[in-house]
LOTOR-218302 format. One line per field, with one value per residue (C-alpha): residue in three letters; chain; residue number from 1; x, y, z. Coordinates in steps of 0.02 Angstrom, whole numbers. Each point is the difference from the previous one (the first is absolute). Example, Ala and Ser with C-alpha at 12.3 -4.5 7.8 and 13.67 -1.06 7.14 Angstrom:
BEGIN
type = (Ala Ser)
mol = (A A)
seq = (1 2)
x = (615 69)
y = (-225 172)
z = (390 -33)
//
This chain:
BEGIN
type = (Unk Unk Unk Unk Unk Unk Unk Unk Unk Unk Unk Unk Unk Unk Unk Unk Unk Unk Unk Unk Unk Unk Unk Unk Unk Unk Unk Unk Unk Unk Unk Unk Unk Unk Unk Unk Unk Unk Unk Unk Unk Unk Unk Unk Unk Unk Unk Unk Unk Unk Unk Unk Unk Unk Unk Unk Unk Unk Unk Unk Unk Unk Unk Unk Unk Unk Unk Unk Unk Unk Unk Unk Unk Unk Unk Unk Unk Unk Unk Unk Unk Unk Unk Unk Unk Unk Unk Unk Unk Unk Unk Unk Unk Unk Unk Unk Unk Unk Unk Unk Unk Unk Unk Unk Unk Unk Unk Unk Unk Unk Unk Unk Unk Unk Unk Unk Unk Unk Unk Unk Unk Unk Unk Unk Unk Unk Unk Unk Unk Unk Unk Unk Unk Unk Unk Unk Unk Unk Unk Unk Unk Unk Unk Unk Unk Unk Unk Unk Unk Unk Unk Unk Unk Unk Unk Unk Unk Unk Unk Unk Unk Unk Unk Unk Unk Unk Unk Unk Unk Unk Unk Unk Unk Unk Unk Unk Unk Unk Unk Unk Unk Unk Unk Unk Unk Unk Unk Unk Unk Unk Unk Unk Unk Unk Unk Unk Unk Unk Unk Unk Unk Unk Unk Unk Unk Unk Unk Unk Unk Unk Unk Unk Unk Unk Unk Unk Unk Unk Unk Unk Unk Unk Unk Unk Unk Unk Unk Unk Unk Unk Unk Unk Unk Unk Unk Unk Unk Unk Unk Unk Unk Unk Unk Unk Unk Unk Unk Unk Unk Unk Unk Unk Unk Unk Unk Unk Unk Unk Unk Unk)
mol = (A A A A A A A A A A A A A A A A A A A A A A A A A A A A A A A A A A A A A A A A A A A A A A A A A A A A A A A A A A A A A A A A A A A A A A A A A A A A A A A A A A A A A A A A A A A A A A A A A A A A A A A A A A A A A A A A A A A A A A A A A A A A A A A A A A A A A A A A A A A A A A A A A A A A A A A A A A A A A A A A A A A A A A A A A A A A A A A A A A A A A A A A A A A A A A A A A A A A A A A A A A A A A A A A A A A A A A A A A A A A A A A A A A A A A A A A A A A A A A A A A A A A A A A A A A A A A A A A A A A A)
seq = (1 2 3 4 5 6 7 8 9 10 11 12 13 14 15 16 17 18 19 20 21 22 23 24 25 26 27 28 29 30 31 32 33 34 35 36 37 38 39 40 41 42 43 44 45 46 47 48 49 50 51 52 53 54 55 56 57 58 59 60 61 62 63 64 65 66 67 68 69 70 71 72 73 74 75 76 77 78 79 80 81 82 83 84 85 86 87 88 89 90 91 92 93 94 95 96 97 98 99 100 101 102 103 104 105 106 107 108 109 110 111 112 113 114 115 116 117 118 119 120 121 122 123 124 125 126 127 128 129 130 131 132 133 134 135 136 137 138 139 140 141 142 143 144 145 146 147 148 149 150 151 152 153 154 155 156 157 158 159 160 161 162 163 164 165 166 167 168 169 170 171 172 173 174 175 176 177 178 179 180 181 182 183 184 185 186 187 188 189 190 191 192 193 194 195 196 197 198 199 200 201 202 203 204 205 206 207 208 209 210 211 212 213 214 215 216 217 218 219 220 221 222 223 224 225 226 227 228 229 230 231 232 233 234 235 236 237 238 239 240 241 242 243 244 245 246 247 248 249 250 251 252 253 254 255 256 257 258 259 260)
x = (1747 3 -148 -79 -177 -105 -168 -136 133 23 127 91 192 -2 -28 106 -94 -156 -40 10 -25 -149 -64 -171 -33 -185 -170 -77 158 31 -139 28 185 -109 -106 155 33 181 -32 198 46 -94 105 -64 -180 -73 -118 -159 31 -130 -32 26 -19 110 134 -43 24 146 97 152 -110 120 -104 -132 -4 65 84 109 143 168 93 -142 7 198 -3 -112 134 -114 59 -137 -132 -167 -90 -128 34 -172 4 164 132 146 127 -28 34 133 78 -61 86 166 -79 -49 -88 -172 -118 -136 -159 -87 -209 -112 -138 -48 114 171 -80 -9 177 58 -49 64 173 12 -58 161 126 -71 12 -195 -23 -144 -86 -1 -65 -149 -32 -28 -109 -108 -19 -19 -124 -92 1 -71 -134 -45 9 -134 -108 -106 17 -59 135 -2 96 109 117 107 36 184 -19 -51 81 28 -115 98 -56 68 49 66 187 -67 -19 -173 -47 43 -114 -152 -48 1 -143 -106 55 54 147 -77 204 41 86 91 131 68 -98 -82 -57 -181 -136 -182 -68 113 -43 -196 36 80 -164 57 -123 100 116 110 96 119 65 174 110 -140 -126 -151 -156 -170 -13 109 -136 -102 94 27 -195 -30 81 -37 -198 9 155 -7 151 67 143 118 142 168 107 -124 38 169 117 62 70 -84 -144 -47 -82 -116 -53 -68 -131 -7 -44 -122 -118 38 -174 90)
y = (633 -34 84 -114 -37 -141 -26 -88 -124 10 111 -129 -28 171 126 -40 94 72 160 163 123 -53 86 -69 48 -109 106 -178 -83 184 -31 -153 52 114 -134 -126 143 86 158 40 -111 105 142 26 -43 75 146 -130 -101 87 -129 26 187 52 -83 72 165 -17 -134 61 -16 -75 47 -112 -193 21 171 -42 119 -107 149 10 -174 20 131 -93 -142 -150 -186 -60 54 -99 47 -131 -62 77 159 68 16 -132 134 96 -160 -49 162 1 -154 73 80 -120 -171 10 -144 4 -92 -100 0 -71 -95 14 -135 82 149 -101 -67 167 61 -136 44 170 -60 -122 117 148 -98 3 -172 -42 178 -78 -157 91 109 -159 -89 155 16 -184 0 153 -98 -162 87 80 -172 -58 142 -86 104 -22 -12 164 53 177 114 114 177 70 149 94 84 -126 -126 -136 -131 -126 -168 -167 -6 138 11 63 -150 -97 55 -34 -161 37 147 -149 109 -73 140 13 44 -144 -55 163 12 176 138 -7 158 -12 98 13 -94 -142 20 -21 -141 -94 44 -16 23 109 137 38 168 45 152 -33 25 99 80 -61 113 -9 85 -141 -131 108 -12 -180 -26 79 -135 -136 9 -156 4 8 151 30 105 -90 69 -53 -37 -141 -91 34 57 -186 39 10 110 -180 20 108 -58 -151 88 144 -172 -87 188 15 -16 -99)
z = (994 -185 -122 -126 -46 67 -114 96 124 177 55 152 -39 -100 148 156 102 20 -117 95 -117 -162 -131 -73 -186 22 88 60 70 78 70 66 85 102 65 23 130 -113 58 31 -124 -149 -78 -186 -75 -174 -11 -24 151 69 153 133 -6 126 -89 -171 112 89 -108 -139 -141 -154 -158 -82 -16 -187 21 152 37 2 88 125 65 -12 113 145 0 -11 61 -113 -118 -36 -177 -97 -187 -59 89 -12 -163 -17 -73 163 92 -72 23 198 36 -30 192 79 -13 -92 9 -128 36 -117 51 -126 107 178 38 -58 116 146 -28 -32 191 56 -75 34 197 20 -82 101 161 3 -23 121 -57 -162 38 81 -134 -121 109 25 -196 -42 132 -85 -168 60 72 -166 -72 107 -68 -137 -134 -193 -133 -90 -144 39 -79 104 -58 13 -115 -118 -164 -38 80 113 82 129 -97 31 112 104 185 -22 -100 106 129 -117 32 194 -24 -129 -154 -184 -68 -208 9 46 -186 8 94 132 -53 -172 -101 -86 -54 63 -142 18 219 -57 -114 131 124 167 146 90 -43 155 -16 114 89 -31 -109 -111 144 -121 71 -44 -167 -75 70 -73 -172 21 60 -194 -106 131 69 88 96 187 26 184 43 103 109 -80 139 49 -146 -26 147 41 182 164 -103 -33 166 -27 -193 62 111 -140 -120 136 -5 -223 -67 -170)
//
């Protein structure tokens, strides 16, 4: 089988056979392998694929998502690796599919989520797992669409030191409109840096700040909740908003019980 690397198409022509042996450089499509049911098929993950937890326990662990071990995933002798354009770094792909095959998803809305499970299903062999998982999640998401809700304008909190925030061309944008929220990011685009005077200028609503990948706590509410009175501030569990596999699941009853 021929390495190479494969960003965001389907994989059908280019593996002959049904991988045997993966390595997944991405927590949430971890995540979801486990719940296509890839037990056997699972040889490497990274230290923060944390779900499920008896895989981040028993699983070769390759390094992190951006410090991934080259010799590591050598040595487990992978028929293909799956890593994610955002999450992992392109000089380490490049150099992992002299390995094996690498395909790179591409998820920017909920949509190129959905397609991704559906990929990863049919070149798994888990095709009609796949299928199932979508129609749980778009089911999930219509019925938060039927929630009335009141258009509110939001920010989303990614860190601190300096202060991030989730912008336009993100997945977690994307999901704003389906929780009745207005991004004040949306004219920037990824992750824009900016200061708490230019957050209260733009007076948002609601402040969201996550748990991931700064674990924001209640003393930087607290700070925020200084420069920013009127602000309605909730800390909101990452991995709801952002793991884009099967988590997806469980975010949209996590969304259905938010108090936004």
């Amino acid at each position: 089988m021929s390495a190479g690397f494969f960003q965001g198409k389907p994989l059908s022509g280019i593996l002959p056979i049904l991988p045997k042996r993966i390595v997944s450089l991405v927590p949430s499509q971890t995540e979801l392998l486990y719940d296509l049911g890839l037990e056997a098929e699972i040889v490497g993950i990274t230290k923060f694929c944390v779900h499920p937890r008896e895989w981040f326990r028993t699983k070769a662990r390759v390094g992190g998502t951006k410090t991934v071990s080259i010799e590591k995933v050598k040595s487990l002798r992978p028929d293909l690796i799956l890593a994610n354009k955002e999450e992992n770094v392109k000089e380490q792909i490049d150099a992992l599919s002299a390995i094996a095959p690498v395909w790179v998803s591409v998820v920017e809305t909920l949509e190129d989520a959905l397609d991704m499970i559906l990929q990863v299903g049919l070149f798994t062999g888990r095709k009609e797992k796949a299928r199932g998982l979508v129609a749980n999640i778009q089911t999930g998401f219509q019925q938060l669409a039927a929630k009335k809700k009141e258009i509110k304008t939001a920010a989303y909190l990614i860190w601190r030191k300096p202060w991030m925030a989730a912008g336009a061309g993100t997945f977690i944008h994307s999901l704003f409109p389906k929780l009745g929220l207005k991004n004040i990011f949306m004219e920037r685009s990824r992750y824009p840096q900016f200061t708490l005077e230019e957050l209260r200028a733009l007076n948002p609503e609601l402040i969201l700040l996550s748990s991931e990948p700064f674990p924001f706590k209640e003393k930087h509410a607290a700070e925020i909740r200084e420069v920013i009175p009127n602000a309605k501030i909730l800390l909101v569990d990452g991995e709801m908003f952002s793991w884009y596999g099967s988590r997806m699941q469980l975010a949209c009853a996590y969304f259905q019980n938010l108090e936004l």
